[in-house]
N, C-alpha and C positions, 0 to 999 in steps of 0.2 A: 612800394615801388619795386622790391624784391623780387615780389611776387608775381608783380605783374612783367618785369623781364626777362621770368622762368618763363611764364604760360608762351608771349613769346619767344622764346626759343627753342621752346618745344613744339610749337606750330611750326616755326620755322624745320628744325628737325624733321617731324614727319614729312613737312610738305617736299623734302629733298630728299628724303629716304622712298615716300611714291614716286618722284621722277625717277631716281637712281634705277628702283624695278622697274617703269616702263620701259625708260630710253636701254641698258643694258642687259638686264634680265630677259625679262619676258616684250617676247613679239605680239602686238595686239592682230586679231583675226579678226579686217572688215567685212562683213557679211554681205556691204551689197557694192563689194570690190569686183571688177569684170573678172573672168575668170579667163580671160585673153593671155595668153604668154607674149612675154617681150622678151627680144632678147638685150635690150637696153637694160641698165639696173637704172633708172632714172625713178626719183618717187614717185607715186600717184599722186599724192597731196601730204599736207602737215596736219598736225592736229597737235594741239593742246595735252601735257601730260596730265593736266587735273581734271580736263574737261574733253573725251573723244568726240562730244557735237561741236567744238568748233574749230573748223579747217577752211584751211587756204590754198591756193593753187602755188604759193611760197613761201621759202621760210621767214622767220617774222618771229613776233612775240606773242604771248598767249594775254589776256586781259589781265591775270596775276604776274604776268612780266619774265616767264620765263619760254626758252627756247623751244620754238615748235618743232617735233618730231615728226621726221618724213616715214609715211606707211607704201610698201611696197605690192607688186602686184605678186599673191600666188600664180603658181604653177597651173598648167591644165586641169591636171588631176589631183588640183588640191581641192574636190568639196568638201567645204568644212560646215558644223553647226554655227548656229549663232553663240557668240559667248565661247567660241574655241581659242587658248593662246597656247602660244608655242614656244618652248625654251631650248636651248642649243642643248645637247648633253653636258658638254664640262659645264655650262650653267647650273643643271639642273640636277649634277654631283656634288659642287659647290654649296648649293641649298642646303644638302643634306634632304632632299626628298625622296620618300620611301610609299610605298605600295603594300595595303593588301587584299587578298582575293575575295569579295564577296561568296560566303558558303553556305551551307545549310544545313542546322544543326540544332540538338534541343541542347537549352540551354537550362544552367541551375541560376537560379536568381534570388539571391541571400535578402528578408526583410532584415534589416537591421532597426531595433525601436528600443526604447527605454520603458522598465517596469519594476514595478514595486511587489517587495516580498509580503504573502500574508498567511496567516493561515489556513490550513484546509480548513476548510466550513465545513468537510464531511467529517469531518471528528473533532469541531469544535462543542462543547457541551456547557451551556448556562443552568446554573444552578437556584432554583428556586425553593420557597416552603410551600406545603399545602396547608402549613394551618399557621394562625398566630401562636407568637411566641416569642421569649427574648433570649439572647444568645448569651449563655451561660460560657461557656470556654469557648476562645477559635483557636484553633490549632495551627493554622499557616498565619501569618503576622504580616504581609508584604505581597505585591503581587512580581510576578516571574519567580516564584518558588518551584519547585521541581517536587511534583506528588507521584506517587506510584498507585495503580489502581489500589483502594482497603485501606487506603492511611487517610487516618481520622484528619475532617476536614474543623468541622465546628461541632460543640454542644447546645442542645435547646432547650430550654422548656416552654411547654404548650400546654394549658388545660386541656385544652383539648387529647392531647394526645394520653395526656392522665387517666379522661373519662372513657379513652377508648381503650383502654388498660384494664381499666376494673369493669368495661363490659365483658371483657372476654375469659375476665375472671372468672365471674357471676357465670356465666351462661359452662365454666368448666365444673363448677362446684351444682350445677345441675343436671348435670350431666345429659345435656341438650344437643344433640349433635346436629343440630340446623341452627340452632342458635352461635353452638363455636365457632363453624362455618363461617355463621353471618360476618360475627363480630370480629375474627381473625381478616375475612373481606376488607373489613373496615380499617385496619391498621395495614394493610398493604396498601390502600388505595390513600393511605398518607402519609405514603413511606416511610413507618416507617422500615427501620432495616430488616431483614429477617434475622442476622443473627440477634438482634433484641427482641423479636419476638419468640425467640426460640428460650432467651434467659427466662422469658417473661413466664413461660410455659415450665418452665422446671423450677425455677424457685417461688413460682406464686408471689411475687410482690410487686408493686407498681413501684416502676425506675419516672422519676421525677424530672430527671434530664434525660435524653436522647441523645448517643453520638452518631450525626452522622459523616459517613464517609466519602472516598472519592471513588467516581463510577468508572473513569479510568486512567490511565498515565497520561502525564502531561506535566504543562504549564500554568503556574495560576496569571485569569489574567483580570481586569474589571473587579477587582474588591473593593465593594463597597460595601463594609460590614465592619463595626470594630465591637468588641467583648460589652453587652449592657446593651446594645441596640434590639429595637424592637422592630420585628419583619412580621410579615403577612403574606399570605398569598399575591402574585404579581412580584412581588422583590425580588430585585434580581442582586443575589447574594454576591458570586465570583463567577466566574469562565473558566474554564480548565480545556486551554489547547493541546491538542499533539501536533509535535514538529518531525515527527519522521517523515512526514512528506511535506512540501508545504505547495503553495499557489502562488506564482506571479502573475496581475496584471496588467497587461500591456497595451496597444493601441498603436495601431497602425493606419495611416492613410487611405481615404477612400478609395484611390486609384489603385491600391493594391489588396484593395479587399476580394477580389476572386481570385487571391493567389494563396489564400488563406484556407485551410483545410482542417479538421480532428485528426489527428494522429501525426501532423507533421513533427520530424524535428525539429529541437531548441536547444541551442547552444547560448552559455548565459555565463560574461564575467564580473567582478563587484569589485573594487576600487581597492577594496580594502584588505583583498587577499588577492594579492597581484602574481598572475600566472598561474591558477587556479581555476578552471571550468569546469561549468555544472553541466551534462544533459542532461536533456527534458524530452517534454512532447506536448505538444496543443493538445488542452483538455475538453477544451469550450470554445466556439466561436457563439459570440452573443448575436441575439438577431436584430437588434437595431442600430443604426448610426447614432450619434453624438449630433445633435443639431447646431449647436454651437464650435465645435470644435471640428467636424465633420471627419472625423477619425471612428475606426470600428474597434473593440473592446476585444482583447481575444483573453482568453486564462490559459498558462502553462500549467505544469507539475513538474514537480522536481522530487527528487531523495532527496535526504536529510538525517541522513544516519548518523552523521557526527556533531549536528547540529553547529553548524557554519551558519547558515542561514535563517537568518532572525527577523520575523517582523515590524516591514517598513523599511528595511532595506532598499536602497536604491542601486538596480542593479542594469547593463547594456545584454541587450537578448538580440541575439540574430535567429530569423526562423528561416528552416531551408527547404527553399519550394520549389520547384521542379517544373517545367513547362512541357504540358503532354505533349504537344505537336511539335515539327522540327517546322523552324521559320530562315527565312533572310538572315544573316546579321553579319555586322559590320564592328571593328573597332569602335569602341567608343567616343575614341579621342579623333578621327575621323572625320566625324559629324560635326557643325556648325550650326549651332544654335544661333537665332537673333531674335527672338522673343515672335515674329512675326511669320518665319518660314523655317521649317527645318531643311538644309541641304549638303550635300559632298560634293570631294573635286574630284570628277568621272578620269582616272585614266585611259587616254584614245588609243597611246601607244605613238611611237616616233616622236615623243617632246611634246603631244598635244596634250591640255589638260581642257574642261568644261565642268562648270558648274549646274549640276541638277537638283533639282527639291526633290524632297523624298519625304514619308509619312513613318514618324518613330513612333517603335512599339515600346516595349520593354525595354529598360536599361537594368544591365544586372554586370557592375563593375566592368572589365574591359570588354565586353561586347555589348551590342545596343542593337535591337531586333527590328528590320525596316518591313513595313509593310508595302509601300509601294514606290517606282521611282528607279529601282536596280533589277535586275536580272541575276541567278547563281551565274558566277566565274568572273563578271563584273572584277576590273580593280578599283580601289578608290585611292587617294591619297591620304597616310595618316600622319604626317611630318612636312609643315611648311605648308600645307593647303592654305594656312587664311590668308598667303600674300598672292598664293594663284587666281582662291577666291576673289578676291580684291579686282583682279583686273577682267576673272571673267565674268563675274557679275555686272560689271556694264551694261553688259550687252546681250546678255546670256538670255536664249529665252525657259529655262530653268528645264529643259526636255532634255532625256538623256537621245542618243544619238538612234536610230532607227535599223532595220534592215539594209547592203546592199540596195535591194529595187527602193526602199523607199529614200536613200540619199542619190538614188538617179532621179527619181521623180519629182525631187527637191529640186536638183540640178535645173530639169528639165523647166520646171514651174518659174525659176529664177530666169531663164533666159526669155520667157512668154511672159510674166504678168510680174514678177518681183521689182521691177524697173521702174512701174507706174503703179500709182493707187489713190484714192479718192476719199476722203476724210474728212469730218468737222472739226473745229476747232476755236479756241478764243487767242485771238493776238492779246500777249502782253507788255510786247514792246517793239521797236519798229527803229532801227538805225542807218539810217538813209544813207551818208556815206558809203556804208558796205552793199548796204542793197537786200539787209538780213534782218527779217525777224524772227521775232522769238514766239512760239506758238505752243498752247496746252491743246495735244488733239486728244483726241477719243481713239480704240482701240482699233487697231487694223486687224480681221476676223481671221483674213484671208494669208494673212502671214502670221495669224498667230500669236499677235504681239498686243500687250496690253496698251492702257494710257498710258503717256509720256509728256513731257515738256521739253522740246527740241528746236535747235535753230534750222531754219529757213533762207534760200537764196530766192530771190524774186526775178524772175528770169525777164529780159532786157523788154520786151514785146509787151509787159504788163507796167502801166503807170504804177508810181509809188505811192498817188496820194490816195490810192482806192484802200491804203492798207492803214487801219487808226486803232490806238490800243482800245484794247475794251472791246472790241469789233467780234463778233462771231461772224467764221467764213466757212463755205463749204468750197473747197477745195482739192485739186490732183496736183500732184508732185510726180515727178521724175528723179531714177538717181542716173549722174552722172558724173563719173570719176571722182567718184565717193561724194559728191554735193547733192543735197536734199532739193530738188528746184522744182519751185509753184509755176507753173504752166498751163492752169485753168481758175480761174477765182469766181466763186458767189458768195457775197457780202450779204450780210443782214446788218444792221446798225443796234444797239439796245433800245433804240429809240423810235426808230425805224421802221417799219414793214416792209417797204419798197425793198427789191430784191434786182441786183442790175448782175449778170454773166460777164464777163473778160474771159477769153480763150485767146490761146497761143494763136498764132499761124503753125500749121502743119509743117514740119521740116526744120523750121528754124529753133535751132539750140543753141545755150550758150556758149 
């Protein structure tokens, strides 16, 4: 019960916080209001604050039960867009509403991604045997030991390595020098060391074990090996990394994959040493996307001189990319996302605000790059827009405002043809009383305006019962002093074919 006399009262709430802005704040702009001056301040008609399609020639109640607000006639010279409202200025100081200029500018646009430390692969080294054998001493005991290139890793013993011992004996005691060659060949090519073949040469006697050593500084890592075990060729004994550099990789989003370059910076911090930053640089961009993740793989580099950074580390990497061309851009917080259209609230100038769609590019923290929609010097609103938005999205038809000649030609087009227009539609409801239905039309081309579902006045000259829900009509409307009025009807039925005309008499309005 709680709960549900919060949600009401929070419906309640907004729906008196949108009237508040209607009737006090912001002045709604009827687009197909006469642009006659009076010098009476008398209204043209009321209208609904939840709903601008229904209006009365008096005041009254709205079908949600509140106070109809009376709309007034502009000025001569006030042609406006559709979807223009207007605020007093202490209104519109009150708001706290702020402006700014649409510019043109290249922008840096920081990836921000998360990645894991590893090491270089270019100096990682897997340690294997070329011959059988079993490991008489190991010399590191654990892996992450710390070896320096020459420090004895393990000892082996191998017949093998025995037999290729006392060939190159034989072949010195005959003093063959193709044959020492050969045989000395042969003990390189199974590694073993050269300082033991060099013992091997001066004291004449076969070493039964082999020490060998590490091929360079590092890390040990992958030991799998303990004292008494038998290896082979293919065994992969330990790993021995170097960490004076190492590799992060990262993965970034497909949409920002051609912002991705080799040699960009990387700036890179890790949890665990807080206030602490690594540079870097993009080493690698890999060439294919992740099909499931659909994310692209990039590898950094980093120093590592003090060895901070240890593999598998999880660590936050911003890379910083640069946008070759200078574009649009606009505040970010500006912009009005609605999953469906992206738009701004266009500053007109003197209290007028309109909503236009616009087509976003890049978002890179406070600016957000528009590709189409604004002109340079354009203002928009970036403080308080979504409650301008709110009212002039009604009605808006989401265009930003035109040339001088083209808001005369509007002008002009408005007092010839924007009066009357011709349209299909389905009736979906039909309320005798008022003389008003409710109709889903199709798009008027000629003004520009999409589909809609709008009420209707049935002007006196046309019977009411030619009007049934469900009914598709082709129909012209009239506006007058702001009321939508049908003054020609053709009816089709769903059921029907037969097609019957009703036309007004000439002259008579209501």
């Amino acid at each position: 019960m709680k709960s549900v006399l919060t949600l009401m009262g929070g419906v309640t709430l907004g729906a008196s916080a949108t009237f508040l802005a209607y009737t006090f704040l912001i002045s709604p702009t009827d687009n197909h209001t006469s642009s006659t001056s009076t010098d009476s301040n008398e209204p043209l008609y009321w209208v609904a604050p939840m709903d601008p399609n229904f209006k009365r020639d008096k005041p009254g109640k709205s079908p949600m039960g509140m106070d109809l607000v009376p709309v007034y006639a502009q000025p001569d010279n006030a042609i406006q867009s559709p979807g223009t409202v207007t605020i007093n200025p202490n209104v519109e100081n009150n708001l706290g509403v702020r402006t700014a200029q649409v510019e043109r500018k290249a922008l840096h646009v920081p990836i921000r991604t998360v990645g894991y430390v590893q090491y270089n692969e270019d100096t990682l080294v897997h340690i294997h045997p070329r011959v059988e054998g079993w490991i008489e001493i190991l010399h590191v005991k654990a892996a992450g030991e710390y070896v320096q290139k020459g420090d004895p890793l393990y000892a082996l013993y191998s017949p093998q390595l025995v037999n290729a011992q006392e060939e190159y004996l034989l072949a010195i005691k005959r003093s063959n020098t193709n044959l020492i060659e050969a045989a000395k060949s042969r003990l390189k090519a199974l590694q073993m060391p050269a300082s033991a073949v060099q013992q091997l040469s001066q004291s004449g006697k076969v070493q039964q074990t082999i020490v060998f050593t590490s091929p360079q500084t590092g890390f040990i890592d992958n030991l799998n090996i303990r004292e008494g075990f038998f290896v082979k060729p293919g065994t992969t004994i330990m790993s021995i990394g170097a960490l004076d550099q190492v590799w992060v990789e990262a993965e970034v989003f497909e949409r920002q994959s051609s912002l991705i370059k080799q040699g960009l910076p990387v700036s890179m911090t890790l949890d665990y040493v807080p206030g602490q930053k690594w540079q870097g640089k993009v080493d690698y961009v890999y060439p294919t996307l992740d099909s499931l993740t659909r994310t692209l793989k990039v590898r950094l580099r980093f120093d590592n001189k003090d060895y901070l950074l240890k593999p598998n580390m999880f660590a936050q990497v911003t890379i910083h990319s640069d946008l070759a061309a200078e574009s649009l851009v606009v505040p970010t917080e500006s912009v009005i996302r609605t999953g469906t259209q992206d738009r701004v609230v266009l500053a007109l100038g003197e209290g007028q605000f309109k909503s236009v769609a616009v087509t976003v590019g890049n978002i890179a923290n406070e600016y957000t790059t528009i590709l189409s929609g604004l002109e340079e010097g354009d203002r928009v609103v970036s403080s308080s827009q979504f409650l301008l938005d709110s009212e002039s999205s009604i009605s808006s038809d989401f265009k930003r405002m035109g040339s001088d000649d083209e808001v005369m030609d509007h002008a002009t087009m408005q007092d010839d043809e924007v009066s009357r227009a011709t349209v299909t539609g389905v009736i979906n409801s039909v309320d005798v009383s008022a003389r008003m239905v409710n109709i889903s039309r199709e798009a008027i081309e000629k003004w520009g305006r999409g589909p809609a579902t709008m009420d209707f006045v049935i002007a006196e000259d046309l019977d009411l019962g030619l009007f049934k829900a469900q009914s598709s009509i082709h129909f012209t409307f009239e506006i007058h002093d702001g009321d939508f009025v049908i003054v020609n009807l053709t009816t089709r039925s769903t059921d029907d074919s037969n097609m019957t005309e009703h036309q007004m008499h000439e002259g008579k309005h209501p």
